[in-house]
Structure formats: structure tokens, C-alpha cells
N, C-alpha and C positions, 0 to 999 in steps of 0.2 A: 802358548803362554800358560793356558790352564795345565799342560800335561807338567811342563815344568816344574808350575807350584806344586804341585802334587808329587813330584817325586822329590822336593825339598822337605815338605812338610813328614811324610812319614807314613809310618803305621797314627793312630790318634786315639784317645782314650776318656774315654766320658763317665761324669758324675751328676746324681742326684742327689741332692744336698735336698734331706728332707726336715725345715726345720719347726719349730711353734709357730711364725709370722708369717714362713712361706715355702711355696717349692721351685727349686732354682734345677735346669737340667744344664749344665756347663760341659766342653769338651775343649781337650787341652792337646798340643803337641809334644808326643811324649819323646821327642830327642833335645830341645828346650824349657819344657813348663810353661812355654805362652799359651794364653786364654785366647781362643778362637773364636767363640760363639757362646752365647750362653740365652737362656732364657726365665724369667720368673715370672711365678703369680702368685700374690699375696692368698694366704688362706685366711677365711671365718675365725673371731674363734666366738664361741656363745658362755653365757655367761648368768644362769637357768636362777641362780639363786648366789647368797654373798657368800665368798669362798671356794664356789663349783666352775669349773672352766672345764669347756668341751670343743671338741672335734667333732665333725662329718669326716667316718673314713673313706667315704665315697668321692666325696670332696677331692680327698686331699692324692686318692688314686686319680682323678681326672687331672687332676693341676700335673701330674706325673706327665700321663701321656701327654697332655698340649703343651708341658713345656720341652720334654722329648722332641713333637712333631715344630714346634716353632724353632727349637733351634738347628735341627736339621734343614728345614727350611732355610733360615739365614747359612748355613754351610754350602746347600746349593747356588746360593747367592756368590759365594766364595769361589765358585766353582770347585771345591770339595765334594769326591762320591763318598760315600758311605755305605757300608752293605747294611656314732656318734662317740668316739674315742673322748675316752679322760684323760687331759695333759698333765703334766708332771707337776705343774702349778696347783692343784687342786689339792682343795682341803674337807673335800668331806669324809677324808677317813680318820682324823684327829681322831674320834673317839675310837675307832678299831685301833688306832698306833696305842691310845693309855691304856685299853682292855689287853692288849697282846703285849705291854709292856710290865701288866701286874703277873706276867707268868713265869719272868724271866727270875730265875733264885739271884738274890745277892745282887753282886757283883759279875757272875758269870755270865757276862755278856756273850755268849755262846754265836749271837748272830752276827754281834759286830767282829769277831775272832775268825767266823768263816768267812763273812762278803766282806769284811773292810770297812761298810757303810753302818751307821746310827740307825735305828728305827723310828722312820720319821713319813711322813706322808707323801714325801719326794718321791718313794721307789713304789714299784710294779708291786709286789709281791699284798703288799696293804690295801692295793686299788683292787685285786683280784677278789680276794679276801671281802671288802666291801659288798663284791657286784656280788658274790657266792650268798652273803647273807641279808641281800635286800632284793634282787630282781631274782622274780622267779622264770623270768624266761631263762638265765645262763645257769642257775640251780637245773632246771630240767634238760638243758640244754649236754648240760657236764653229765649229770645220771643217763641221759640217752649214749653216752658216747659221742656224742657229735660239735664237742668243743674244740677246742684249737685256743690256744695262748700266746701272744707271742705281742714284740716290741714293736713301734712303727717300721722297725727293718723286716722282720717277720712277715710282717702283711704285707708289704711291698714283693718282697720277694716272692711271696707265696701269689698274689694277685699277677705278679708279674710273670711269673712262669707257669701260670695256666691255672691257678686257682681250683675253683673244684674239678677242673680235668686235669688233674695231674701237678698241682702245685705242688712248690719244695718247702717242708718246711722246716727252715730253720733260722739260726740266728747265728753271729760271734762271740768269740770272748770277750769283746766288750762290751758289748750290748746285753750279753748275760748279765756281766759281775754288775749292771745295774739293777739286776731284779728283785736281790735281797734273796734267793733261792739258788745262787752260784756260788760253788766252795770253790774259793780264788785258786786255793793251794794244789788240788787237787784235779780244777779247769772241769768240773762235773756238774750236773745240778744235783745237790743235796739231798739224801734221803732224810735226815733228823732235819732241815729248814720246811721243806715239804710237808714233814708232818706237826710241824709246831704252827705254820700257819692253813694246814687244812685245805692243801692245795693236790691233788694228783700228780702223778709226774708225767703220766703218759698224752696229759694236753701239753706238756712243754716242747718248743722245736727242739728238733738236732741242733749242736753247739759244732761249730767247724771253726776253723780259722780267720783270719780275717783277709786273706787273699789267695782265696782259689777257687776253682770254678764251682757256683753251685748249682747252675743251669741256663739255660738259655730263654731268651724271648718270647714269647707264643704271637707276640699280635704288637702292632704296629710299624711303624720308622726301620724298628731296630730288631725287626722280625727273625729271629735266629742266633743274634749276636750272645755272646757269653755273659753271666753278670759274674763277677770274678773280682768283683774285694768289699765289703763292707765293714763297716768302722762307725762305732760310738761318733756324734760331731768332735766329740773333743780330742777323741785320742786321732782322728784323724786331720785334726788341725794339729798334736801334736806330727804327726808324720809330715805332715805338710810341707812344718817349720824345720824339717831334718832335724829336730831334738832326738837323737838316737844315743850320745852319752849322758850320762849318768850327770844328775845335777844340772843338766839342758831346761829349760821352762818356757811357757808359752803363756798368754794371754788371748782367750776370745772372748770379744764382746759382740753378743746375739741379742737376744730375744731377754736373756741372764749371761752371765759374765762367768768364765771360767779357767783358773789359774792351774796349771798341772805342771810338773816336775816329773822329769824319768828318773827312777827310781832303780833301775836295772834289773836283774833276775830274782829282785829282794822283797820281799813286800815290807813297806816300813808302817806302822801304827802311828796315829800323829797322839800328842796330847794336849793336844791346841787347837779342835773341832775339824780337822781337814777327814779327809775322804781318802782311805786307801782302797785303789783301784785297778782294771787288767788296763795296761798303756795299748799291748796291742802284740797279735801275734802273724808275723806276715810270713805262713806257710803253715801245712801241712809237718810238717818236720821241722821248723824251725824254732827258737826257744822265746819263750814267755816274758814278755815285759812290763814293769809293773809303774804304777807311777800316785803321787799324794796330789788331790784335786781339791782345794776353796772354790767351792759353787756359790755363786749369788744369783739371787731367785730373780731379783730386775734390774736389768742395765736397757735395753733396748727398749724394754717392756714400758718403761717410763715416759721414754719419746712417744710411743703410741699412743699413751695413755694420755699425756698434754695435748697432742691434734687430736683422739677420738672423743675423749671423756670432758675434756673444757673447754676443748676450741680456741688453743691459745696462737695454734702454728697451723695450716693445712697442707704441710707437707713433711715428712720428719725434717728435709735438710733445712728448714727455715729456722732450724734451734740455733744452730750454728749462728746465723745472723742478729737474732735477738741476743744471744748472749757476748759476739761480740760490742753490740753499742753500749754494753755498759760495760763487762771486762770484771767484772765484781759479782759476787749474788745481795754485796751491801748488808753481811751479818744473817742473810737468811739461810737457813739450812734446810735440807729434803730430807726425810729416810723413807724413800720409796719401800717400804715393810707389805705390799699391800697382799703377801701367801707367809708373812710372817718371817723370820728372820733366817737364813739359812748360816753358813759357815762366818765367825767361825762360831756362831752362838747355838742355833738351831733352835730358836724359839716359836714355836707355832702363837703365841700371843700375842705378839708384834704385831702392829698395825702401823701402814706411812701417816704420818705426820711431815706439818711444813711448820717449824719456828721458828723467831725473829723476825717478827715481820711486823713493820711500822707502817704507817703510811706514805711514805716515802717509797715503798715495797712495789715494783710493779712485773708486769709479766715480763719482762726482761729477766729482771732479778732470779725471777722462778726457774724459769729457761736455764741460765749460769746455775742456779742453785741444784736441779737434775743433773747436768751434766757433770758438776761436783762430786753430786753425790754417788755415781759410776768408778769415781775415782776415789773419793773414799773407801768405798765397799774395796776395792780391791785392795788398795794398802793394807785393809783389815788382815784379807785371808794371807797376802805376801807374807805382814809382818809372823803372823803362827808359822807360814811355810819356812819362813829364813830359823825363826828357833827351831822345829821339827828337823831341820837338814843341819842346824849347827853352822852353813856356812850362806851367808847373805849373798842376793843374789845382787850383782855387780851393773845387769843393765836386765832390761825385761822386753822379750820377743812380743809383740801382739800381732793380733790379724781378727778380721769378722766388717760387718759390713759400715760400723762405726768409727772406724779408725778413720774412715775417708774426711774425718773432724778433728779439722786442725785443730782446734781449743781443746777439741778434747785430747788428743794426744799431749798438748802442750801441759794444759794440768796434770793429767795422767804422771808429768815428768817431775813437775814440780812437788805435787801430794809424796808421789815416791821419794822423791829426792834422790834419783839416779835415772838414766837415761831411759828412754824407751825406744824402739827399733821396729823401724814399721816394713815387711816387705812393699815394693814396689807394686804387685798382683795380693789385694788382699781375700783374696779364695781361697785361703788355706785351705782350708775344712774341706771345702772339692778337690781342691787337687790333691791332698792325703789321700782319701779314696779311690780320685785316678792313679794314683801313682800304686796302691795297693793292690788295684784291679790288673795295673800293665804290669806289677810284677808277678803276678800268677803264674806257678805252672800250669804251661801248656798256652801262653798268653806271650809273658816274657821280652817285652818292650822297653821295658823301667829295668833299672839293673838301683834303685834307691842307692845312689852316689851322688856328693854334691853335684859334680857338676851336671848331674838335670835339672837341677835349678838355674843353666846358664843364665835366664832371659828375666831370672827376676833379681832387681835390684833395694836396696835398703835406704830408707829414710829415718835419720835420729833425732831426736827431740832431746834435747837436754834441758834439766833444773834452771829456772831465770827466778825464781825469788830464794831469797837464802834461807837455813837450816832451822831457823830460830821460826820463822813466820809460816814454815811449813808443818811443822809440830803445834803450832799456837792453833791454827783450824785444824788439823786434824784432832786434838784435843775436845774442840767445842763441838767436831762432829761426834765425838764419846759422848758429849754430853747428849746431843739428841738423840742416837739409837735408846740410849737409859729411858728417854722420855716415852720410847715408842711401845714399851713393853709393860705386859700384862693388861693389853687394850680387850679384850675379849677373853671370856672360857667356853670350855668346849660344851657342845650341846647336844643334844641326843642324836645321832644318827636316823637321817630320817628314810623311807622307803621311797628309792629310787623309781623313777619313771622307765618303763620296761623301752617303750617308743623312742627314748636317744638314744640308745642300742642297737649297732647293727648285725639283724640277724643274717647267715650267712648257710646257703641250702647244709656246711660240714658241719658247721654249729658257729661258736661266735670267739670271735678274735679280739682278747681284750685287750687294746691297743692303748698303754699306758708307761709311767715312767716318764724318763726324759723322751721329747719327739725328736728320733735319734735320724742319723744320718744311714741311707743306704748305699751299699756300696756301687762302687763302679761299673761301668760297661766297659769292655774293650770295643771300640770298633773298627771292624776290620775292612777287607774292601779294598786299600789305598794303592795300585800298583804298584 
């Protein structure tokens, strides 16, 4: 019985979905798409001072291996063989983004021409910048030579394939084009970005592809095995979702919420606060795909925030329940602002606010009023996306680990006022990565054709209140983002604590930006 399953099942193909809330190790059947095993552990995150959000990357490397070794574990169940970082959410570098912003002449936005991205405190490139001129451990660290730079996928990879014996370091093109130091056009990292923010180049990893091999294992489970595709979370929930033509879009809701559109071999500039970005390049020789991204800084973030910070639910999926027994939020509104406003505004001033709120007002109401507000934020960035592209989009793909909320998918439908389509398996985001990893040369499992998605199926939420009463709140939620801004100004930069820094014997890996996905494992083994 066991030899059977086994040789129905296949070659199999695994992903680390490495995200802000947690680390998930997932392995998929790559002649299906079915989810086999998976395993997660929520990570830390600390919170040192208002605006500072941090990582242990030590952490976040052990969550790695034990969710590797637990879910191999549950495979042998199956009888299957197999052979302190700064998050992106952080704001202490406001005042480096207005000082780096009084350099730029005019109009010639020179930065946002190369990376696609605003200079805003979201990206890597200002958090480095930061560490450069407040800790002097990574000051000496960089003049010794013994620095190293790179994105949660960089540390991974490089941890993962033997670290200081013989780590690889590098990263993709989309994991780059979030740095603010990647010339989109050109797929390089930037000599003129490099030296307008006072960075080296020779701490930056190698820039490869986003599916091919970059080495193998050194130590555990999967001792040997190839890691062979990594992918931005988003561009690989775009892969996920098979969005490969032109005008295809997708929806994840994480930790933040993220709307992207393939864009084809073109890069398009929005002028409606979106994000022009690398969608993803799955080969060595294969060509470059581009796509326009609305990031909002909390969608997940809020659920966490109501069970850690006020103890309204002690579990996320209890939202879902509060907010069904009342079905309303009763006039009250959320703007979850709490890193300030991202797409399509990009206001660092923003602070969340809750208002409308009477006495009659109770944690029910609040409950509906977050999850509202998930679906607002995104109608925001669709509506710039639908003007930027000229053509509306007609139904909206999503996937992430909140869609498993029915109300929210159902408002989601209704805020839109067009359909929304949920896969059946919502992993996207790992299985882009799987699927990127099993198409590697020299891997070559995935042939990226619909039909590897046989085994997942679609679920639609359609609009159930009408046109007129969908615009009427999305309207009053206009009124409260208005209310949320110019809550704070910026304050002096202050000197960083050397001690949340991890130092590392090559020098120190500043693990910043989006906490992005790493890519896949192939594994192999399966007779």
C-alpha cells in the first residue's frame, strides 16, 4: 500500500513561506498542486519603542528547521520518503527618508525611475542606511569587510547552505527590486542608487533568477536536497494564482494585504501611488516580468493586534464569530494606520483611529469594523489599479491565510462590488515558490501549465448589497483615513541599540524590507 502511494504521488516539492507573523514549511504534489503536509510556528515580533518593530533572526532560522523537521515528520506519517532583524513595518527611519528626500533635484525622481518604488521607509535600502549611521557595530563591521547585506531570503539561503562554511549568497529579482538599490530595467544593482544612499555594493548578494538551483542543504531533514526557486511572498502568490497574462491580478491578505497585476515585459509607472515592481523571472534565460503592486501595511496585522493588544478574541479565528452576531460594525469605522498609511497615499503621519462610536458601540461592532476595514484598504489600491491599467478589473483572485473568513471574503465582494474567487488550497504564496522551485533546471517537475493546478478548486463570493449602499461606506471610510493623518511628526533619529543586532563571525546581515518568502526545495527520493 505504501509503495503504491508512492508511486502515485510522484517526485514532491516543498516551500518555506517565510512571513512577518510566521514560518510555515509546506510540501506539495507536483503532478496535482495538492498540499500534503505542512507545518507552522508563529514568530516574536518586539516592539523596543513607538514605531520600531523587530525580528530575532535566529528565531526566525530555528522556526525554519523545526517547521522542515515537523513536517517531514508528518510525511513519514504518510508513509512518504523523502531524501534581531528590522521588519518592513518599521519606522525609524522617517527622518533618513526626509533627509535623503531633500537631495533629490526637482522633480527628478531618479529613484523612483529606476526601482519603481517611492522613498518611503517600507524598503531595505533606508533601514541599511539607518543601521550605517547609528550602530557602530555594522559601521565597523562594513569598514572591516565583514558585512553581508541581504533580504529575509538572503539569510535564509545563505544560513541554509552552510552559512559561514560556505554559504551562497544571494537573492532574486524580486526580492531585489524591493531594495530601492535594483535598476528594474537593467535587473542589476545600481551604481548611482548605491551611492546616493552610501551603501557599498560589494555587501549586496548575487541577483539570480527566481528558479534555479542556488545550492543545496548542509544540515538537517533535507540534508543535500536543492533549494531551487525563491520568489518575493507576493510575486509568488502571483505564480501561485497562474496570473501569467497580462492584466491577470491577485489579492493576498497576510500580515498586509497585497493587490498586484502582471504587467508583461513592460514596466508601467502608476500615477495613483501604486508600486512598479519585478513580477518574477522563472529561469536563467527566460524573460522578465513586471507587475503594479497597492501594499497595505495591515490587514492581518489588525487581527493580531485585537487578540494581543486588547484582548477582545484569544484566537484570530474568533473575529469571524464576533462579527457575525452583529453582521454590521453599526457606523463604526477602523483605519488600522498604526506604520502610517501605505498605497495608495504613503503617508508616514497616519496613525489608526476607531470612529463612530456611541455607546451602543461594542467589541462585536469593532471586530466587523477591522475586518471592514481589510476590505476598504483594498478597494482603495484596486480603484488607482483599475485607472493606472484603463481597464477594470471584472472579478478579483485572492489567496493568504484570511480568506479562510467567510465574512470577509463576502464584504470583500460587496466593498468591490464585483466578485471575488477564492482558490480551494489557499497557499498560494508556497506553492508559487513550489512550483518555481520544481520548475528549475536541472529539477524540472513543474512544466507551470494550468493543468498543475488539477486538484485545486474555486470558490466565488458575489456582491449581495447594491451599488448605491456600497459607495455610501466606502465614502464614510474616505472620511476616516482624512481623519487619521498628520497624527504625528517626525523626530530625531535616535541611536540604535548595538545588542538587537545580530552579529554574525562574516559580519552582519541586515535583514530588512518586506519579510519575504524563500524559495523552494525540490525533494527528491520518491521511487
Amino acid at each position: 500500500m505504501a509503495a503504491s502511494k508512492k508511486a502515485v504521488l510522484g517526485p514532491l516539492v516543498g516551500a518555506v513561506d517565510q512571513g512577518t507573523s510566521s514560518t510555515r514549511f509546506l510540501v506539495f504534489n507536483s503532478k496535482t498542486a495538492e498540499l500534503l503536509s505542512h507545518h507552522q510556528v508563529e514568530i516574536k515580533q518586539e516592539f523596543p519603542r513607538e514605531g520600531w518593530v523587530e525580528q530575532d533572526p535566529k528565531e526566525i532560522l530555528h522556526s525554519v528547521y523545526e517547521c522542515i523537521e515537523k513536517t517531514c515528520e508528518k510525511l513519514g506519517q504518510l508513509n512518504i520518503d523523502i531524501s534581531n532583524i528590522k521588519v518592513w513595518l518599521d519606522l525609524r527611519t522617517q527622518s533618513t527618508v526626509e533627509s535623503l528626500s531633500k537631495r533629490i533635484p526637482g522633480n527628478n525622481n531618479f529613484v523612483k525611475s529606476k526601482t519603481g518604488l517611492p522613498l518611503s521607509t517600507y524598503f531595505s535600502a533606508v533601514k541599511l542606511r539607518w543601521l550605517l549611521d547609528n550602530v557602530r557595530k555594522v559601521q565597523k563591521a562594513v569598514e572591516e569587510k565583514r558585512a553581508l547585506f541581504g533580504t529575509i531570503d538572503s539569510w535564509l539561503i545563505w544560513s541554509l547552505t552552510g552559512g559561514v562554511n560556505g554559504g551562497v549568497h544571494c537573492t532574486d529579482v524580486t526580492n531585489a527590486s524591493r531594495t530601492m538599490l535594483f535598476n528594474i530595467h537593467s535587473l542589476e544593482w545600481d551604481k548611482q542608487l548605491c551611492e546616493f544612499f552610501g551603501i557599498p555594493m560589494e555587501i549586496l548578494p548575487n541577483v539570480r533568477s527566481s528558479s534555479e538551483i542556488y545550492g543545496l542543504m548542509k544540515a538537517g531533514a533535507l540534508e543535500g536536497v536543492p533549494i531551487s526557486g525563491c520568489l518575493g511572498d507576493q510575486s509568488a502568490a502571483l505564480v501561485g494564482q497562474m496570473c501569467f497574462q497580462i492584466g491577470q491580478a491577485k489579492n493576498t491578505y497576510g500580515t498586509g494585504c497585497f493587490l498586484l497585476c502582471n504587467t508583461g515585459h513592460k514596466c508601467v509607472f502608476s500615477d495613483h501611488g501604486l508600486l512598479t515592481t519585478v513580477a518574477y523571472k522563472l529561469g536563467r534565460d527566460k524573460p522578465v516580468y513586471y507587475a503594479l503592486e497597492g501594499s497595505v501595511a495591515i490587514a492581518g496585522a489588525v487581527i493580531r493586534w485585537l487578540r494581543d493588544n486588547l484582548g477582545i478574541i484569544k484566537t484570530s479565528e474568533e473575529i469571524e464569530k464576533l462579527a457575525k452576531e452583529v453582521g454590521t460594525s453599526y457606523g463604526c469605522y477602523f483605519v488600522p494606520a498604526f506604520s502610517g498609511l501605505y498605497a495608495p497615499y504613503w503617508e508616514p503621519s497616519a496613525r489608526g483611529i476607531i470612529c463612530g462610536l456611541t455607546q451602543f458601540t461594542n467589541k462585536c461592532h469593532i471586530a466587523f469594523a477591522a475586518l471592514e476595514a481589510v476590505c476598504f484598504q483594498t478597494r482603495e489600491i484596486l480603484d488607482a489599479m483599475n485607472r493606472d491599467c484603463g481597464i477594470p478589473l471584472s472579478h478579483l483572485q485572492v489567496d493568504g491565510g484570511m480568506t479562510s473568513n467567510k465574512i470577509l471574503m463576502q464584504l470583500q465582494a460587496d466593498i468591490l462590488y464585483i466578485p471575488v474567487v477564492k482558490p480551494s488550497m489557499p497557499e498560494t504564496t508556497a506553492l508559487g515558490a513550489a512550483m518555481a522551485a520544481g520548475a528549475a533546471e536541472g529539477v524540472g517537475v513543474w512544466s507551470l501549465e494550468p493543468e498543475d493546478l488539477s486538484a485545486v478548486t474555486m470558490e466565488r463570493f458575489e456582491p449581495q448589497i447594491n451599488a448605491e449602499e456600497s459607495e455610501i461606506r466606502y465614502s464614510t471610510w474616505k472620511k476616516a483615513v482624512m481623519k487619521s493623518m498628520g497624527w504625528v511628526t517626525t523626530q530625531s533619529p535616535e541611536s540604535g541599540d548595538p545588542s538587537i543586532f545580530c552579529s554574525l563571525p562574516l559580519g552582519f546581515f541586515i535583514v530588512s524590507s518586506m519579510v519575504m518568502l524563500i524559495g523552494a526545495r525540490y525533494i527528491s527520493g520518491i521511487p
